[in-house]
N, C-alpha and C positions, 0 to 999 in steps of 0.2 A: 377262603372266600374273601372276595374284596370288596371292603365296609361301602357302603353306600352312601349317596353324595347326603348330606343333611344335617339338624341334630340330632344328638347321640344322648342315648341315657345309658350310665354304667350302674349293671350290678353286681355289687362287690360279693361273688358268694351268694346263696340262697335260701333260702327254705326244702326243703325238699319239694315240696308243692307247691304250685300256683305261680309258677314263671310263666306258663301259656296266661293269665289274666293279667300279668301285668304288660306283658306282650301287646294285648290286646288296647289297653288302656295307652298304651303307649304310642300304639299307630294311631288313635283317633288322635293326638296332638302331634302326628306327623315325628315322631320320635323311631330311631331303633333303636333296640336293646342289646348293648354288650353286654354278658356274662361273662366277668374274670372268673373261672374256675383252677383249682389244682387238680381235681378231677370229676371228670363231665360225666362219668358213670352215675353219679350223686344223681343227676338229673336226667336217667333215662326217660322215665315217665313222661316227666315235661316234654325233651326235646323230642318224641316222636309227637306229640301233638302239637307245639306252639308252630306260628306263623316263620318260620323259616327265614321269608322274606323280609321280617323286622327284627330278625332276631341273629347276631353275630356271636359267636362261643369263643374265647381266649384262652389258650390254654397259659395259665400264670403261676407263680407262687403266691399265692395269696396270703403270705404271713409277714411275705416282706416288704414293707410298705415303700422302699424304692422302686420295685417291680411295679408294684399296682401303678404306681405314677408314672412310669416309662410308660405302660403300656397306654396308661389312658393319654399318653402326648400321642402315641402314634395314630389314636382313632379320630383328632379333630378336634371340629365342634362338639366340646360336653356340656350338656344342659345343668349335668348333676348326676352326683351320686348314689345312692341309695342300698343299702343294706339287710337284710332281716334276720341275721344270728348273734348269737350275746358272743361266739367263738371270733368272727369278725369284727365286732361294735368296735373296739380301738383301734381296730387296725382302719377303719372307715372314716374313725378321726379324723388319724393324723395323715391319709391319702385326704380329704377334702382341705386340712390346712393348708397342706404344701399346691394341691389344683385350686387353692384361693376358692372354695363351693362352699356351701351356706350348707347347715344339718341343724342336726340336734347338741344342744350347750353339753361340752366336751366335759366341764366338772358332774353335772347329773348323770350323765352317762356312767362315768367311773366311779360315782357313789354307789347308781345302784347296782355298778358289778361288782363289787366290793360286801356281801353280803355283813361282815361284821361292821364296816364304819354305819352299813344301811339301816341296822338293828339299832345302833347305839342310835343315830338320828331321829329313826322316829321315836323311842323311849324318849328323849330330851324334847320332842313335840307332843308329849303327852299322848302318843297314835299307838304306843305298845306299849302292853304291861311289863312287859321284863328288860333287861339289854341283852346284848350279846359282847362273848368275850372273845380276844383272840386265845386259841391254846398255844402256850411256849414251849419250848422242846427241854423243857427241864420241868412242866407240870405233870404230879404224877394223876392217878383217876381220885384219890380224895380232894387235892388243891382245888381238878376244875369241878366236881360234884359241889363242894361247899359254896364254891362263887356263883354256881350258876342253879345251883337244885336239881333235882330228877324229879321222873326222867328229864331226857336232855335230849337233843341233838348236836353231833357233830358232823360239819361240814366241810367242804370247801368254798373258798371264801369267793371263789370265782366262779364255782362249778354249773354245769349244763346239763340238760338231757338225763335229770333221775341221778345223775352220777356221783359216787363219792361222797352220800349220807348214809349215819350209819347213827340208830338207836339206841340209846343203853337208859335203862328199866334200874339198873344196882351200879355200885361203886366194882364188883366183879368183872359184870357187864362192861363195866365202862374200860376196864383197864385191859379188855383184848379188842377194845373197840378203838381205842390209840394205838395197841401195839400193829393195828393192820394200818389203819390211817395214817400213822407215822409211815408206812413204808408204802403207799400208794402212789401213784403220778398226779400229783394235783395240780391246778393251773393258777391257782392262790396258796391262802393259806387256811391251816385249819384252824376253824372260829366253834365254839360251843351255844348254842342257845336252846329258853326250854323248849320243850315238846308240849306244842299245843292238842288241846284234845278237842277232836272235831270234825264235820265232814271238809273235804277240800274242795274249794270252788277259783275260778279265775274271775277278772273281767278285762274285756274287751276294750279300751279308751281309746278316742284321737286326742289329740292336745296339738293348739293351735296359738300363741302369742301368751302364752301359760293358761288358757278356757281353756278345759275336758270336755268331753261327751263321751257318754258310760254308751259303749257300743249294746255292749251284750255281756250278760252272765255267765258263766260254763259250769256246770256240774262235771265230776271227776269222779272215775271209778279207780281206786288203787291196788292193786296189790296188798296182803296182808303184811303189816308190819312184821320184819325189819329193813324187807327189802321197799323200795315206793316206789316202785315201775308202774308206768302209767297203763292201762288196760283201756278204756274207753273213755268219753266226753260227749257231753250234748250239750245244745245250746240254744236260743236264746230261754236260759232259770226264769220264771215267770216269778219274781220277789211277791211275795201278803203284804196286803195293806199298803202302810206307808214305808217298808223295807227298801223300798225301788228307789224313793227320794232318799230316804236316807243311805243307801246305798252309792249313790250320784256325790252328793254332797261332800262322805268321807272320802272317797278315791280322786276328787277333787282336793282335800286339804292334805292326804296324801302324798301326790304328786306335787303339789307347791312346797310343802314342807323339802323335799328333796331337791327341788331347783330346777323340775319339768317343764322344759317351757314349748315343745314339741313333737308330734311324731306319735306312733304307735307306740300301746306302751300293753301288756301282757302282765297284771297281778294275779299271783297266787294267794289265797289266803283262806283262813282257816276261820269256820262259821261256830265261834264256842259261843258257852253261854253267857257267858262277859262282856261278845261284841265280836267287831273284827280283828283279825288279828294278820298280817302280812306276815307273807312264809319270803317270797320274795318279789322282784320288781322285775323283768326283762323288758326293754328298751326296743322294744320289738315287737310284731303280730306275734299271736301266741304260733305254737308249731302244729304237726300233725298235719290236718284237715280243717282248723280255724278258723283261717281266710275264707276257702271255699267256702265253710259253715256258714262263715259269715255273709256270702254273697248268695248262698241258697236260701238262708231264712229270711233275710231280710229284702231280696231280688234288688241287689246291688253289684256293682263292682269296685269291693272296698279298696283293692290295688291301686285304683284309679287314683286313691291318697298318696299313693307316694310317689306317684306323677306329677300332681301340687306342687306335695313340698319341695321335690327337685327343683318344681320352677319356681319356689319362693312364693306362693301366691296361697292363699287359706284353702282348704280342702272341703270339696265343694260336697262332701258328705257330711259336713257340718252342721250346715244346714238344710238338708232334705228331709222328711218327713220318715221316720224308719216306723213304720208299723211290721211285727215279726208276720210273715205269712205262713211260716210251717216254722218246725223243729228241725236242728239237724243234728248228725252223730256221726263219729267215728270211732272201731274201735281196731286196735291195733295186734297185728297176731306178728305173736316171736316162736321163732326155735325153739323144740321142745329139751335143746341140750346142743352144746358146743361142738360145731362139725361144720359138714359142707352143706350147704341149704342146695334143696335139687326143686324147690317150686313149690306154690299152691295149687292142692287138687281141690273139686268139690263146686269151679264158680258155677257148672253148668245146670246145678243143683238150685240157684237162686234165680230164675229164669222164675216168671210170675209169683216172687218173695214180695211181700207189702216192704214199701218204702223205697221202691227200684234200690235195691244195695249193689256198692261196684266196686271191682278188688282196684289197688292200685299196687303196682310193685315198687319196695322201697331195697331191696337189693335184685342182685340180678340171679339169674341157677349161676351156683358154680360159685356164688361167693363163699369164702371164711366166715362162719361166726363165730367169737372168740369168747361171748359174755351172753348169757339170758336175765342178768340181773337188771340191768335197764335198758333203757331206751336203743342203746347199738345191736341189740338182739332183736329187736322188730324187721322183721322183712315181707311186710304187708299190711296194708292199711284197705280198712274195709267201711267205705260211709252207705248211710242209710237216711231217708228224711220220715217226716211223722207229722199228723196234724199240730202236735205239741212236742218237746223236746222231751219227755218222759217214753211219746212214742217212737220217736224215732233213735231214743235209746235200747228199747224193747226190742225196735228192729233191726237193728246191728247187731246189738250182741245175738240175736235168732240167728240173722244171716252168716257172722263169725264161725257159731257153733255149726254150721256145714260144711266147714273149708277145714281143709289138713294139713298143715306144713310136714312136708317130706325132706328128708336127709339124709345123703348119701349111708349105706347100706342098712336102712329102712328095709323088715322082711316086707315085699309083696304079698301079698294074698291071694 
């Protein structure tokens, strides 16, 4: 297809979701949308809905950041770049230094992918009780047990999408929890820190000239420990009392403490009886159903931000009045075991389900699944909305439990 005469906004890579909104947000400023992909399957969903006609697909290597700059001279006029994975955040860099485009401060970013310099930082800000350590490949499980305590977690220091954390409870524990992690594919390095106790929640931030605004709260349903694949989400948490400001206030000295000075920003953290406590930072709209979450609760279109900051100008959800008008939810259904995924049965079952719930496909029939322990074992996402985000947790997971993931030689009945 041949790009069209105007400017161009490029996205490096995606979310799995919500390319059709930014699409949209993108033709009211007369903008088209280039998607560099390595592969466009990622984004079937989107591409059979989004607007075509603003919308151009590249097929690239998106790891090599000379590629991404080739391609983006061939398309023109770029307005800007923009991003939403922590897998591309660097690569997003250092494609907007060499296209001279304007983002997010290049060292904040690489802090907060950096899970262990991000731990030691905010302990040295007084924002965590513990630090985190790197593990060395000559520490056996009593060195890093003594430095850090138990339980613990060990991680990757870069890691994504659930992947590559692993619990240890004992110094036993611990030492078949190195001997697997030593031999994993990590994208960093492994870091140790404690195991906070507590439910998991996110929040939702923009950050504009380093000023936040707490979008929204998310509640998180897990998995039982030791594995912490995500299962479902709702949002916008309706904080007691005075939790909400103070809620606002610490993810605001959060973020400055790290050198935040724009852009979506995705916290995870752990609600103990201590306080807050940060699991991690991604530099990006949270994943899943998020965004939409975010533009059904609140009847926005939060994408429309990173139309903004492409063009450098403040994000004009800043300033808008966000009262939440409903709850929203998603919950995420994976493979019941490693094989060939052949579809979800059952959508025609949720046909007058309270919360209108709607499958989205996140693989295609006929893929590989290789892992059901996180996140790359999902192959379907199921949202639901609710007067409040409790109900419209109620009503996903309701509508979830009617849907069946089948797999190649699955008995019929």
């Amino acid at each position: 297809m041949t790009p069209p005469e105007g400017r161009n906004l490029i996205a490096l890579e995606w979310l799995q979701f919500g390319l059709g909104r930014l699409v949209s947000a993108a033709a009211d400023e007369d903008l088209t949308v280039h998607l560099l992909t390595g592969d466009r399957s990622e984004y079937q969903h989107e591409l059979a809905s989004a607007d075509s006609r603003r919308l151009v697909v590249h097929d690239v290597n998106t790891f090599d950041v000379s590629e991404v700059v080739d391609a983006a001279g061939r398309i023109g006029d770029v307005a800007g770049l923009v991003s939403t994975t922590d897998t591309w955040s660097l690569v997003a860099l250092a494609a907007r230094r060499e296209l001279g485009l304007g983002g997010q401060d290049p060292e904040s970013v690489r802090l907060v992918r950096d899970k262990a310099r991000l731990r030691r930082r905010l302990h040295e800000h007084g924002l965590s009780r513990a630090d985190g350590r790197p593990v060395a490949d000559t520490d056996d499980a009593a060195a890093v047990a003594a430095r850090t305590g138990l339980p613990l977690i060990v991680k990757d220091s870069a890691g994504t999408g659930s992947q590559h954390v692993w619990l240890a409870r004992t110094t036993d524990e611990l030492s078949t929890v190195l001997h697997v992690a030593r031999r994993a594919p990590l994208r960093g390095r492994l870091t140790a820190e404690p195991y906070f106790l507590g439910p998991l929640y996110s929040m939702e931030t923009l950050t504009w000239e380093g000023s936040t605004r707490l979008l929204a709260v998310s509640s998180r349903v897990l998995s039982p420990p030791p594995v912490f694949r995500e299962e479902a989400l709702a949002l916008p948490v309706i904080l007691p009392g005075g939790m909400a400001e103070e809620a606002a206030r610490w993810i605001e000295r959060v973020l400055k403490a790290v050198g935040y000075t724009e852009g979506f920003a995705h916290t995870e953290f752990i609600l103990t009886d201590q306080g807050f406590e940060v699991v991690e930072i991604n530099p990006r709209l949270g994943g899943g159903l998020v965004g939409e979450g975010l533009c059904r609760a609140l009847d926005v279109n939060a994408y429309a931000a990173f139309v903004d900051l492409a063009l450098r100008r403040r994000p004009a959800v800043l300033d808008e009045p966000l009262s939440p008008l409903r709850g929203a939810a998603h919950a995420r259904l994976y493979a019941p075991r490693p094989g060939v995924f052949r579809g979800v049965e059952g959508a025609r079952l949720l046909t007058g389900h309270p919360g209108s719930p709607a499958v989205r496909s996140a693989l295609p029939d006929g893929a590989e699944v290789t892992t059901v322990t996180d996140q790359d074992g999902c192959v379907a996402v199921v949202s639901a909305t609710g007067a409040t985000s409790e109900l419209a947790l109620q009503n996903v997971l309701s509508a979830a439990g009617e849907l069946s993931v089948r797999m190649e030689g699955d008995r019929r009945d």
